[in-house]
C-alpha positions in Angstrom: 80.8 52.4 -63.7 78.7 51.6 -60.9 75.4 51.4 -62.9 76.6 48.6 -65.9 74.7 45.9 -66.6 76.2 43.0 -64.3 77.5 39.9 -66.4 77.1 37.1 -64.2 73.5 37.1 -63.1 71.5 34.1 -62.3 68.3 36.0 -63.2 65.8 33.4 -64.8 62.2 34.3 -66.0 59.9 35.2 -63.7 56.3 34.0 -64.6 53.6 36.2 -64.1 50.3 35.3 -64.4 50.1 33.3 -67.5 52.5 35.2 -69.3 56.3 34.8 -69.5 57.9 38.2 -68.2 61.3 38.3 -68.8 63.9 40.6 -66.2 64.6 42.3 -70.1 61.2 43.2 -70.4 62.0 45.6 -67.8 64.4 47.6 -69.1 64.7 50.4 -71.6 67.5 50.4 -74.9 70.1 51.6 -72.4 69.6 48.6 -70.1 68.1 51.1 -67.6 64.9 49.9 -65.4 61.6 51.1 -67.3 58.5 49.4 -65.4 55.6 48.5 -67.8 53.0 50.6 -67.9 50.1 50.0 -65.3 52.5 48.6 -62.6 52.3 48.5 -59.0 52.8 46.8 -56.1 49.3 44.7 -56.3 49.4 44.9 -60.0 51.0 41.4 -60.2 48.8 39.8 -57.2 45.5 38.4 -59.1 47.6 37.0 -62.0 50.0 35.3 -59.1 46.7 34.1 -58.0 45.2 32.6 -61.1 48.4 31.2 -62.5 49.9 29.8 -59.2 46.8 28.8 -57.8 47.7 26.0 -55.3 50.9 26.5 -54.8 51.8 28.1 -51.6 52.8 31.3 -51.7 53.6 32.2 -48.3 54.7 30.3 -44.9 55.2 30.9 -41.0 56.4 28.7 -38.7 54.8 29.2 -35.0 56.9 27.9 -32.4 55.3 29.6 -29.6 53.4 25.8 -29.3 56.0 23.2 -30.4 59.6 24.1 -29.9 60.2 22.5 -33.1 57.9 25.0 -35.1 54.5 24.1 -36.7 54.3 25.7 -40.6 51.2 27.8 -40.7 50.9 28.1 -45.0 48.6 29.7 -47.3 48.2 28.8 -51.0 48.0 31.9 -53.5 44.1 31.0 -54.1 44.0 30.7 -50.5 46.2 34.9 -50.0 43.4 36.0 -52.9 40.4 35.0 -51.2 42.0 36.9 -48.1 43.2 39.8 -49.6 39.4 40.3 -51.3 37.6 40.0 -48.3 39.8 42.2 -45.7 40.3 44.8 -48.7 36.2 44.6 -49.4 35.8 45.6 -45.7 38.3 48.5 -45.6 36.4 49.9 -48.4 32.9 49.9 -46.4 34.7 52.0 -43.4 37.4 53.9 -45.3 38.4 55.7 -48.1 40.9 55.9 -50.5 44.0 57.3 -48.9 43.5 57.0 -45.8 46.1 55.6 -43.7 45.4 51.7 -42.3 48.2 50.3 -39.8 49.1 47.3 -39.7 49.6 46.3 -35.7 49.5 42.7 -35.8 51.8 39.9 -34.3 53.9 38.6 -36.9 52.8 35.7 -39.3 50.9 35.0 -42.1 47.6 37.8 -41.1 50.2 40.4 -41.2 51.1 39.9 -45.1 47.3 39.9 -45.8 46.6 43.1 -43.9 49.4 44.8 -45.7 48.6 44.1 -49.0 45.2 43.8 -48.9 45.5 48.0 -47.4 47.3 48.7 -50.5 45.3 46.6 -53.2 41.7 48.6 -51.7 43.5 52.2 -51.9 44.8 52.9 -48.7 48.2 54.3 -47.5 49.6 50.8 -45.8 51.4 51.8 -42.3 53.7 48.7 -41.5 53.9 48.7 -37.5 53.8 46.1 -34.5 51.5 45.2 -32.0 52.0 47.0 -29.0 53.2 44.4 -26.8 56.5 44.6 -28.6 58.3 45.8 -24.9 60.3 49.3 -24.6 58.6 51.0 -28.0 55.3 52.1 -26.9 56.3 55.7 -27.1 57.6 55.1 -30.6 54.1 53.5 -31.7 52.2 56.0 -29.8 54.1 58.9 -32.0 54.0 57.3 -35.4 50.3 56.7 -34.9 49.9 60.4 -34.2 51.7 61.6 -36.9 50.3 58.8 -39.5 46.7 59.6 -38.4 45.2 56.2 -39.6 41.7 55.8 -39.7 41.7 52.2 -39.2 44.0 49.8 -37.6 44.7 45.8 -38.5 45.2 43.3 -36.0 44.2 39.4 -35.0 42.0 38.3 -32.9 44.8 37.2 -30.3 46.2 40.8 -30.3 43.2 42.8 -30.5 42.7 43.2 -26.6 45.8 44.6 -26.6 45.5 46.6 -29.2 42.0 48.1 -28.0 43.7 48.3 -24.3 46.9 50.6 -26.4 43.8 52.8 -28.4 42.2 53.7 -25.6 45.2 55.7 -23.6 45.1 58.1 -26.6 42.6 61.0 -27.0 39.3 59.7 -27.6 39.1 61.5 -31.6 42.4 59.9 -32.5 41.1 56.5 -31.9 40.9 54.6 -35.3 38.6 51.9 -35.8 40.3 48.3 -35.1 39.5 45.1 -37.3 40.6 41.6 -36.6 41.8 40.5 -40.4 41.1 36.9 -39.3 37.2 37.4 -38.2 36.5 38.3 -41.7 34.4 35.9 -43.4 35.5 35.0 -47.1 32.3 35.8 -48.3 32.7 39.6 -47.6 35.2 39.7 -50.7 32.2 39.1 -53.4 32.2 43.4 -52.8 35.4 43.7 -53.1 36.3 46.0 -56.3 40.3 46.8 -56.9 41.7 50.0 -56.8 42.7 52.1 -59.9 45.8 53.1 -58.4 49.0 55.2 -60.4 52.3 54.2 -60.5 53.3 57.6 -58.5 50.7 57.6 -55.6 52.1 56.5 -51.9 51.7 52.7 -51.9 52.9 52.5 -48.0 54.9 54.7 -44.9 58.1 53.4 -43.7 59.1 54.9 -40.7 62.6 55.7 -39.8 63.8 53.3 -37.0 64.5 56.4 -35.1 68.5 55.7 -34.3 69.2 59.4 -35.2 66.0 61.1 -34.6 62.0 61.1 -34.2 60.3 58.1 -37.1 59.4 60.1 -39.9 57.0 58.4 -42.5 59.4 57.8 -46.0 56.3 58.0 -48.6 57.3 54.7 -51.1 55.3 54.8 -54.4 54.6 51.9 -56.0 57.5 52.9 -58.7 59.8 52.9 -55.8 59.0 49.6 -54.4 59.0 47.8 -57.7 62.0 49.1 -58.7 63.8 48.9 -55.7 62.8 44.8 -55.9 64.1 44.8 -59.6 67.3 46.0 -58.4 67.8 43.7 -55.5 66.7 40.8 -58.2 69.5 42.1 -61.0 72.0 42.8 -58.5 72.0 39.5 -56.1 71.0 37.5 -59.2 67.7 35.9 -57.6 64.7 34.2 -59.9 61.4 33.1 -59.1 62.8 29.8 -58.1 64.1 30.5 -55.4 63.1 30.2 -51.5 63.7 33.0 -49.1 63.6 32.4 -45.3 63.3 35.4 -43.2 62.9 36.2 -39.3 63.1 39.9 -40.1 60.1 41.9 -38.5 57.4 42.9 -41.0 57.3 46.6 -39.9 61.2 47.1 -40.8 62.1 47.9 -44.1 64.4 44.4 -44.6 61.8 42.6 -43.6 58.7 44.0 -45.1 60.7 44.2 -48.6 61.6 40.5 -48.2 57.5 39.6 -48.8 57.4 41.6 -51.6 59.7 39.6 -53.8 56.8 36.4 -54.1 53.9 39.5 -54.6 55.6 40.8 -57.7 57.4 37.8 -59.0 55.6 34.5 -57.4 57.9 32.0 -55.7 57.7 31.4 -51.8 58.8 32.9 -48.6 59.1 31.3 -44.9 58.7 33.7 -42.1 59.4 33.4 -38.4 59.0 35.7 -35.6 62.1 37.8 -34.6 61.7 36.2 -30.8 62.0 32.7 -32.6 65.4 33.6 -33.5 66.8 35.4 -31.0 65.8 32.2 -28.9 66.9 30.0 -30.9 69.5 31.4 -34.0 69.7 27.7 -35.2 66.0 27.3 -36.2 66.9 30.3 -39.2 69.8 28.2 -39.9 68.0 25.2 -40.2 65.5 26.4 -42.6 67.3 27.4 -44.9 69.0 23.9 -45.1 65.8 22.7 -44.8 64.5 24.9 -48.3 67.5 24.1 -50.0 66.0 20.7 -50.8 64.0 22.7 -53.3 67.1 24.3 -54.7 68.5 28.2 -54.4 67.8 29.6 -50.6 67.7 33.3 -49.9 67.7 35.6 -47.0 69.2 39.0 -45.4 69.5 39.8 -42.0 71.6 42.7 -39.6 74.8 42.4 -39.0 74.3 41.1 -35.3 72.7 38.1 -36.5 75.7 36.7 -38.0 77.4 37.0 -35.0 74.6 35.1 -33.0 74.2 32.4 -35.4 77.7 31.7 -35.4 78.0 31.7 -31.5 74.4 29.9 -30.7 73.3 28.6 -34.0 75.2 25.5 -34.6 73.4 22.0 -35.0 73.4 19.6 -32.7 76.1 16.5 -33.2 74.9 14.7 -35.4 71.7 16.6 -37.1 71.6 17.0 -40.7 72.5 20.6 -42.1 73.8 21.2 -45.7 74.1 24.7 -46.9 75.1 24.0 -50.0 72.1 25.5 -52.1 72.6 29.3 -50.3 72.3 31.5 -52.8 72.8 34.6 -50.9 72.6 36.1 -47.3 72.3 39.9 -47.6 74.3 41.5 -44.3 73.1 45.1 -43.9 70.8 47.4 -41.8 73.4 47.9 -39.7 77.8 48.5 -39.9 79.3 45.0 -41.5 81.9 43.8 -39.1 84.5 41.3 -41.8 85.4 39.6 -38.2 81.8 38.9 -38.1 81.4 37.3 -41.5 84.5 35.2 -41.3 83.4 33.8 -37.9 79.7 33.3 -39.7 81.3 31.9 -42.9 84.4 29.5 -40.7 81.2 28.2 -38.9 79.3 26.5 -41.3 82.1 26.1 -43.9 82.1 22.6 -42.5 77.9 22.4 -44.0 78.6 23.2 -47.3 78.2 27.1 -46.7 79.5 28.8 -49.7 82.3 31.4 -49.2 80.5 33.4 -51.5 77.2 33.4 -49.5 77.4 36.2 -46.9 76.5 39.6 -49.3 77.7 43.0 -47.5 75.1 45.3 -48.8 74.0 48.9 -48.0 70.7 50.2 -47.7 68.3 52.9 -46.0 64.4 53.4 -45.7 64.3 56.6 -47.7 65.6 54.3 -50.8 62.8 52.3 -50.0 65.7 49.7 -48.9 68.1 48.3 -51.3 71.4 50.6 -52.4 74.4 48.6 -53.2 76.0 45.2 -52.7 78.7 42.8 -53.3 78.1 40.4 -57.0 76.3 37.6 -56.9 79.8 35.4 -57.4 81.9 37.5 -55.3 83.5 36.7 -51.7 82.9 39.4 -49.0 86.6 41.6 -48.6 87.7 44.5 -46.6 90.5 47.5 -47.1 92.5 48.3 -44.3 92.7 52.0 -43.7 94.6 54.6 -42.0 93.1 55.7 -38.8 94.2 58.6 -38.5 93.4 59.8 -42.2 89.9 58.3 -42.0 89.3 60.5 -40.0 90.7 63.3 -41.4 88.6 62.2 -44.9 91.3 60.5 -46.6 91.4 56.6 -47.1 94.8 55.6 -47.6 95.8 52.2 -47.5 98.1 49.9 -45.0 99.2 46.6 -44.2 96.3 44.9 -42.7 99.3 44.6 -39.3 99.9 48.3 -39.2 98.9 49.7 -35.9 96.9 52.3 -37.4 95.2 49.7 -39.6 91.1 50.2 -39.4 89.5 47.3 -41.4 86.7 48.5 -43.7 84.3 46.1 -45.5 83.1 46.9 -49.6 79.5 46.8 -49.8 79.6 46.4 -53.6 78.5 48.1 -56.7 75.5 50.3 -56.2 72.6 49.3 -58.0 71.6 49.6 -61.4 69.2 52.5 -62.0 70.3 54.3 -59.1 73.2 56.6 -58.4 75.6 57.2 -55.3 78.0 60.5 -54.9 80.5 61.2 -52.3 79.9 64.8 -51.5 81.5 67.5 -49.4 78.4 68.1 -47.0 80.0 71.8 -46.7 80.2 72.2 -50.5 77.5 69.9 -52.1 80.4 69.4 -54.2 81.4 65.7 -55.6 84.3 64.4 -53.9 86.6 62.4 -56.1 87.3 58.2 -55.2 89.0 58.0 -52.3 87.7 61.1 -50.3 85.6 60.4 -47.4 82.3 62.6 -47.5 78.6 62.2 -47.2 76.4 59.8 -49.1 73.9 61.2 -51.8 71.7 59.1 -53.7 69.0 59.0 -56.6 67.1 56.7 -58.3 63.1 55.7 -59.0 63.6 54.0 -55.8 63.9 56.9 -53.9 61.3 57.3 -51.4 58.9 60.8 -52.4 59.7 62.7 -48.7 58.6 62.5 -45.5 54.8 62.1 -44.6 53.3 66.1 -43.7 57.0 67.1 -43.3 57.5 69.8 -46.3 60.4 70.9 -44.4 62.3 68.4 -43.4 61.5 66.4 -46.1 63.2 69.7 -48.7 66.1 69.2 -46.4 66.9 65.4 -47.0 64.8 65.3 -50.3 65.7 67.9 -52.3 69.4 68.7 -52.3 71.0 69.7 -55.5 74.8 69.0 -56.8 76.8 72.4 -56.8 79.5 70.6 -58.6 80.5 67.1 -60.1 83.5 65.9 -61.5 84.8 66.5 -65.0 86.0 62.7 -65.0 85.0 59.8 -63.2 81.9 61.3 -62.2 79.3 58.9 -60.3 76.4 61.1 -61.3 77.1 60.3 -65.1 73.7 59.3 -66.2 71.8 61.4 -63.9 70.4 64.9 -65.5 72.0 68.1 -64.3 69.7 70.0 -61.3 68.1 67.0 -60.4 67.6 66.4 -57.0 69.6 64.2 -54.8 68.8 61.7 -51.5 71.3 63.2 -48.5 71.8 60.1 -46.1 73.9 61.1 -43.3 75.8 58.4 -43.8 79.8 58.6 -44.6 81.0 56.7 -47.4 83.9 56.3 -49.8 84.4 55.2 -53.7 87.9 52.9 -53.4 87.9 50.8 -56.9 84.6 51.3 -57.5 83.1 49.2 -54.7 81.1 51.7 -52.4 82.8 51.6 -48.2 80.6 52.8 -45.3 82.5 54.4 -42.6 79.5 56.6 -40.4 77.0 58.6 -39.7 78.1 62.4 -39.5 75.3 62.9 -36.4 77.4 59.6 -34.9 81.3 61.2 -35.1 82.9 61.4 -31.8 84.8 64.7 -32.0 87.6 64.8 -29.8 90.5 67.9 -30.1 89.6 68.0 -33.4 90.1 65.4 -34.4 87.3 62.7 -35.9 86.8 59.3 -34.4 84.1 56.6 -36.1 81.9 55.6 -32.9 81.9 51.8 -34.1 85.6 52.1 -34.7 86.1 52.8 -30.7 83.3 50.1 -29.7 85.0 47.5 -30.8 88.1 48.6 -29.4 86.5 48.2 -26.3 84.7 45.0 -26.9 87.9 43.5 -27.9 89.8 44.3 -24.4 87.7 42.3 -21.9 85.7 39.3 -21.9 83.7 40.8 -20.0 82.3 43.0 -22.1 79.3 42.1 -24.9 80.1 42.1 -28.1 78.2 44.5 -30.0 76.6 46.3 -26.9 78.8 49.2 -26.6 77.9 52.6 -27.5 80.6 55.5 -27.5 79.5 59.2 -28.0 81.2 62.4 -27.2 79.3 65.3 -24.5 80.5 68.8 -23.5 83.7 68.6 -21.4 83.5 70.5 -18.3 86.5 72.1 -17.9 86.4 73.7 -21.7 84.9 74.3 -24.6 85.3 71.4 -26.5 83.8 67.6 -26.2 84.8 64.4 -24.3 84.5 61.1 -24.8 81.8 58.5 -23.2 82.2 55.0 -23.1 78.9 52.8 -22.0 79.4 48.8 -22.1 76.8 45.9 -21.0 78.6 43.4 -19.6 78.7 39.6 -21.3 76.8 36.4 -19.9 78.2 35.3 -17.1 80.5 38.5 -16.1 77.4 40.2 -13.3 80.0 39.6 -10.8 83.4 40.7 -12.5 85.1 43.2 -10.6 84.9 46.1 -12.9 87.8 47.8 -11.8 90.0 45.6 -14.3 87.9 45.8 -17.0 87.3 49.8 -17.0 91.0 49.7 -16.6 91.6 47.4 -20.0 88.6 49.4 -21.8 90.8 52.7 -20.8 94.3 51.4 -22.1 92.9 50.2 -25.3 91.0 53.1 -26.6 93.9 55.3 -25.5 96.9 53.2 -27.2 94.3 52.3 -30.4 92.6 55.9 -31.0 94.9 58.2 -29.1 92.0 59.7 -27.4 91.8 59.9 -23.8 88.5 58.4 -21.9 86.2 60.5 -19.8 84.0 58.0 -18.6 83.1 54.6 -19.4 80.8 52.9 -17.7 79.7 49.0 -16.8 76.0 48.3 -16.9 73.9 45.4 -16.8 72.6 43.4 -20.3 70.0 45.8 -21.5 71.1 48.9 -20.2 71.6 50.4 -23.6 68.8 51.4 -25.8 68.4 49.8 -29.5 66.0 51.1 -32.1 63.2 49.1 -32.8 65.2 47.2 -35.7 68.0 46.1 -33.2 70.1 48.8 -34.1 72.4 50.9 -31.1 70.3 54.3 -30.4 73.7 56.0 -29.5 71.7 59.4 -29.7 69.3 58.1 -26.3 71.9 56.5 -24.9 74.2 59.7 -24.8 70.6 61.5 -23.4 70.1 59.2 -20.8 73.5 59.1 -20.2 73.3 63.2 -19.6 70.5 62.9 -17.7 71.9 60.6 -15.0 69.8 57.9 -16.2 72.5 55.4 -16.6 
């Protein structure tokens, strides 16, 4: 069953406060999460702060001054004296419930305007300063539809941020505070807020790959126990150090600081930009922690493919990897080609073969769904093209021509339940039958900020039907309501496969094709082409009724001069001979050409727009 206990855990005690809080302690007879009463997401903070004191509790390293990075670090007497004064001052100009974003560059500020919005009452809204380039629309819609009454920045942002306010109606202007100007001395007012373990701790909005951000309302049950269960099922323990470049407003990266809030320990942050410059400086640090012992972190799948590629160490510098504990790969499809090349890489630094963790996960679960155990190797199926995408997975020889490598993201985690269901039926699917994703769990976000409708929709679906045996609801209570994802997935074994989105399925005579299935087809059949900047959709076909196929590439470093004519050629002859599916267009475009989400993900729904509208 997806939901047993898991045997091999490294899960030590966690010490809160002055009390020893055991991972037990939070579970009922049945070994299911039960959180003690009283418990949210700030409920931990003060007795962090009295029995850690000193200690530092979090860590950013700046290298927007020294190349080499300077640690900016602040003890958890230093975080308390912060978090009381920002949260005393949102409780002179607020009140409880309203909304407070969070647009602030990221560092250490950011973790102290986010918690200290939840610890005085407010509704947290995790976002980015607006000099994040290309996502001004998005900011400008979630602030619109989040209707905060007061926005956090720094001083360094705040022109910016004032400069952003003031292009928007005049009475949807919040009221902007530089967390960093306030004196310590304000937090002698400060008094902390009774909140319930069911009220809306924070909005996390929705990347918007698929669709317009929506707010996913996360209680503080859902956050706690979404932490518990990425705790239980990596097998992490106060001890050990996470390092994580992962923007603070996506849902990776923001539940990456909440692990030291509920359970102490310590976190290093960097800015996404650090990484992206420089993939070896993430590497590095977490060599650089494991002096301490156990390292920590998660990142997309992309990033594994950059570190390998740009992230070595120079000859001769120090790296062991050793002491890696685990290096959740989600947020985006897991690419096995992608974790061997991560894995073969830094093999040769002690890198565990164990280390990389394909996982699964979505906002409206508040993040964490399923991943591989905390001893287990990353491993793929190879499947049937052609009955993938007819809903069957039927095995081959990883050499068969039809063969379409799939990686397991794991065991789903415990306390929450996935289903494969027929979206026509809303009937479970037995193992081995493609269908659409369902889940449930405390973790589950509550529904969409002011969106009844949409939020029924997605929210509140209901099983018509489950299985007599072998059921992946056992455990769940008949008529509850289920989580629909969008998201294609399959049981094989009991290990949980992600194959799609159904918005994403290229639909071609019929037949279904897996977008990511054909983009790496292409990427494969020219050097020329980036790796993992393709985006293949289908659009009405001109002559008929039915729907073509659309190919958009950027090309790689180095190939603005390639004579395309070869490479549209290649890009033609593969996807034909692999998928059987004739090309109506591809197109050659510069780096940047395609849209990504504000996570990094591929935004095939704008792409295909722009694409329509002759924008590309």
């Amino acid at each position: 069953m997806t939901n047993e206990p898991q045997r091999s855990l490294r899960i030590g005690l966690m010490n809160i406060g002055s009390n020893t809080l055991r991972v037990e302690d939070y579970l009922d007879e049945e070994g299911n999460i039960a959180l003690p009463a009283g418990t949210t997401l700030t409920s931990y903070l003060e007795s962090n702060i009295a029995a850690l004191g000193d200690e530092v509790s979090y860590r950013f390293l700046d290298y927007t001054q020294d190349r080499d990075g300077t640690a900016i670090e602040i003890t958890w007497s230093q975080l308390g004296s912060r978090l009381r004064a920002v949260g005393a001052r949102l409780q002179q100009i607020s009140t409880p419930g309203d909304r407070v974003a969070v647009l602030a560059p990221q560092g250490i500020d950011y973790v102290v305007a986010f918690f200290a919005a939840v610890a005085a009452g407010n509704i947290a809204v995790p976002l980015f300063a607006p000099e994040l380039p290309g996502h001004t629309e998005r900011l400008d819609a979630v602030l619109t539809d989040a209707e905060p009454t007061v926005v956090l920045t720094t001083t360094a942002a705040a022109e910016s941020v004032q400069k952003f306010l003031r292009t928007r109606p005049r009475h949807q202007r919040p009221r902007v505070v530089a967390v960093d100007a306030i004196p310590d001395t304000v937090g002698e007012l400060f008094t902390p807020a009774e909140a319930a373990v069911d009220d809306v701790a924070y909005l996390q909005y929705t990347s918007g790959s698929t669709r317009t951000p929506a707010g996913v309302e996360i209680t503080h049950r859902g956050v706690c126990t979404n932490v518990l269960q990425m705790i239980m099922s990596v097998g992490l323990d106060r001890n050990i150090r996470s390092v994580s470049w992962l923007p603070l407003y996506h849902d990776m990266g923001l539940l990456m600081i909440m692990f030291p809030a509920l359970c102490g320990g310590q976190i290093t942050l960097m800015s996404p930009l650090a990484f992206v410059r420089r993939p070896g400086r993430w590497i590095a640090e977490l060599g650089e922690q494991g002096k301490y012992g156990p390292t920590f972190a998660a990142a997309p799948n992309f990033a594994f493919e950059l570190a390998a590629t740009r992230g070595l160490p120079a000859s001769g510098q120090h790296l062991d990897l050793s002491n890696v504990a685990g290096l959740i790969n989600g947020s985006e499809p897991v690419s096995m080609a992608s974790i061997d090349k991560f894995t073969a890489a830094f093999a040769p630094y002690g890198l565990p073969a164990t280390a990389v963790k394909p996982s699964y996960g979505m906002a409206e679960a508040t993040l964490f769904v399923s991943t591989v155990g905390p001893e287990a190797a990353p491993s793929a199926v190879h499947l049937d093209r052609d009955e993938l995408g007819a809903g069957h997975a039927v095995r081959v020889a990883p050499d068969s021509p039809n063969a379409v490598a799939q990686v397991s993201c794991g065991a789903v985690a415990r306390s929450q339940w996935a289903v494969i269901v027929d979206p026509e039926t809303d009937a479970e699917l037995p193992d081995g039958r493609v269908g659409e994703i369902w889940l449930q769990g405390d973790n589950i976000g509550r529904g969409y900020w002011r969106r009844p409708e949409e939020s029924e929709l997605t929210f509140g679906n209901k099983l018509q039907s489950r299985l007599a045996a072998g059921s992946h609801a056992e455990g769940t209570a008949y008529g509850e309501t289920w989580l629909r994802t969008g998201d294609l997935g399959v049981y094989l074994d009991g290990q949980l496969y992600i194959t799609g989105r159904i918005k994403d399925l290229v639909i071609v005579d019929g037949r279904n094709h897996y977008p990511q299935d054909i983009e790496a087809t292409v990427a494969a059949a020219s050097d020329a082409i980036r790796t993992g900047y393709v985006a293949a959709f289908s659009v009405p076909a001109q002559d008929s009724a039915g729907e073509q196929l659309v190919i958009i590439a950027e090309r790689a470093a180095g190939a603005g001069k390639a004579d395309p004519e070869p490479v549209l050629a290649a890009v033609r002859a593969a996807v034909s001979r692999t998928h059987a599916v004739p090309v109506a267009d591809v197109r050659l475009v510069a780096a940047g050409t395609i849209p990504r989400t504000t996570s990094g993900k591929l935004a095939r729904r704008a792409c295909r727009a722009d694409y329509l509208a002759g924008r590309i």
